[in-house]
N, C-alpha and C positions, 0 to 999 in steps of 0.2 A: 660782560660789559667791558668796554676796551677802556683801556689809561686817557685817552684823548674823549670818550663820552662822559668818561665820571669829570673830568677837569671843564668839558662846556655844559653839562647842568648847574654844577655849582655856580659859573660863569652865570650860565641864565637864569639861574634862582634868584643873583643878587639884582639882577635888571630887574626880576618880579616885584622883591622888597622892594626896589624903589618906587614899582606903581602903586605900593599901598600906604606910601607918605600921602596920596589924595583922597583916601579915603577920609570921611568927618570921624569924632569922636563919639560921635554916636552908632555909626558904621562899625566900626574897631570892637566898640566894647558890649556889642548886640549879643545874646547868644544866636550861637547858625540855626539852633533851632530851641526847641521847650526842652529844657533840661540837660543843653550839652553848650562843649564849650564857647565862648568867642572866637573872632577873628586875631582877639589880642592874644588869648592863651591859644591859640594853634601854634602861632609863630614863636613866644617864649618855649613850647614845648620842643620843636625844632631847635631850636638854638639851644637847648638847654644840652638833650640830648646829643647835638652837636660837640658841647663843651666837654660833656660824659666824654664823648669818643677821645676828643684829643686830649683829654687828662688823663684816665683811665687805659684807656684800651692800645689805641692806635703807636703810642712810643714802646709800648712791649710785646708787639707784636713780634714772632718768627716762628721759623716752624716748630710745631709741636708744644709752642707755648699754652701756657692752661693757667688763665686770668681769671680774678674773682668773679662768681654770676653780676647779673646785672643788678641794680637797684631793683626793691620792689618798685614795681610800675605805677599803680596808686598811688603812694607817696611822694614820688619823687616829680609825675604827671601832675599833682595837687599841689608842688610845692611851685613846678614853671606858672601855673594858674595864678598864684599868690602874688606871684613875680610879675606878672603883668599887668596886671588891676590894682596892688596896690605900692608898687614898688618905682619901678620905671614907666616912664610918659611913652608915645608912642613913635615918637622921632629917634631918642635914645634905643628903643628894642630891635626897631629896623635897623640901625646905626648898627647896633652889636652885633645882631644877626650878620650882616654884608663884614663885619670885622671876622667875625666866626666863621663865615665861609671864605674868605681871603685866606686866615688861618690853615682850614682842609685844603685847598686850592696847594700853595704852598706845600704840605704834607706830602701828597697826592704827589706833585711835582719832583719832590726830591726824593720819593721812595724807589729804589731800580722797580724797571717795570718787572723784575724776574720777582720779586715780590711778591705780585697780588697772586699765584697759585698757593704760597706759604699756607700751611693748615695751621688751626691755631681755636682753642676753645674759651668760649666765656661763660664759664659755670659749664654746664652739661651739653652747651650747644656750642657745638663746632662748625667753622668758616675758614672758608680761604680769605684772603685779604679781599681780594675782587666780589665774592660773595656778600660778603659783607657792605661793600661798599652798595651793593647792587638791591641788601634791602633796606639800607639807610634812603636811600632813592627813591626806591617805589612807597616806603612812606612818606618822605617829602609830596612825592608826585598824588600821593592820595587825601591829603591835606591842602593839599595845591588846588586839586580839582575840586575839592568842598568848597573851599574859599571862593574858588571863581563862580562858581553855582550859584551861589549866595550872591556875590555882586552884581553879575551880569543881569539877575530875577530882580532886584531891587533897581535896576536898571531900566525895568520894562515899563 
């Protein structure tokens, strides 16, 4: 993935956040399906793990670095849940969200592109910078398309 595709998905994620200020509040806080999450906690999860990367990961990034593993996943996945159902409203989490990806935008921008080959590990699992960015992505984009599935159907 090129320096200029990672900077227009964040681009076009945060135009997405803004089409889900028109969803109702009943929309949002639906689960997608029996026993998994909402619309609200997909987007606190993103963000959340957004804010992981750039606290944690992405400023001590270089080569051959080797950064604590990641949170357990449960935990931390159950704690953005928390975060959006009973914390923040749902104009504030898109808000933060669109600040959070300004933030990477930003990152992204000012790192030399000689960068994103940098090999660099997070607990046992190793990344280049571009790799990395590349399945921060496809998870967005797999959440993305759940989300749309769900509106477009309740649409019909």
């Amino acid at each position: 993935m090129k320096y200029e595709q990672i900077i227009d998905h964040y681009e076009s994620f945060k135009m997405w956040l803004e089409e889900l200020k028109l969803l109702s509040e009943a929309e949002w806080f639906k689960p997608m399906e029996e026993d998994k999450w909402s619309i609200a906690a997909n987007i606190a999860h993103i963000i959340k793990w957004d804010q992981y990367s750039l606290q944690e990961i992405l400023p001590y990034i270089g080569e051959g670095a080797e950064l604590p593993p990641f949170p357990d996943f449960q935990k931390f996945n159950g704690e953005a849940e928390d975060y959006a159902h009973r914390v923040v409203n749902q104009g504030d989490l898109i808000e933060e969200g669109i600040r959070t990806r300004d933030l990477m935008i930003t990152f992204v921008k000012n790192a030399p592109e000689d960068d994103f080959g940098q090999s660099f590990k997070v607990g046992d699992q190793s990344f280049t910078m571009e790799e990395f960015f590349e399945d921060f992505i496809g998870h967005d984009k797999h959440h993305q398309e759940q989300i749309e599935e769900l509106v477009s159907a309740e649409k019909v």
